[in-house]
C-alpha positions, 0 to 999 in steps of 0.5 A, a space after each residue: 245259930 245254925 250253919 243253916 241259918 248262917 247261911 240263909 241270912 241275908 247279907 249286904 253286897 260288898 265289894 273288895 277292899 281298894 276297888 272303887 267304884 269307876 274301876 268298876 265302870 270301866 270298859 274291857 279291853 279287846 283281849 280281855 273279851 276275846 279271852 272271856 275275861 269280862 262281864 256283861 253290865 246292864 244299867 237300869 235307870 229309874 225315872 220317877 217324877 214327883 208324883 210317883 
């Protein structure tokens, strides 16, 4: 395989070992935003009913 190739296969999200989850749904602190040391996150919830 190509370094091409290697680099255009699709991988699977990951997240670094020993971070769950609720780590990442925690809120930034005042001076971690003022410092520019946080991340906007938008949830998206999909509501389907059984008839979708």
């Amino acid at each position: 395989m190509s370094s091409k190739e290697k680099r255009m296969k699709p991988h699977e999200p990951t997240i670094a070992p020993g971070l769950e989850m609720d780590e990442l749904k925690e809120k930034a602190s005042k001076e971690e935003i003022e410092r520019g040391d946080s991340t906007s996150v938008t949830n998206l919830i999909l509501d389907r009913t059984p008839e979708d």
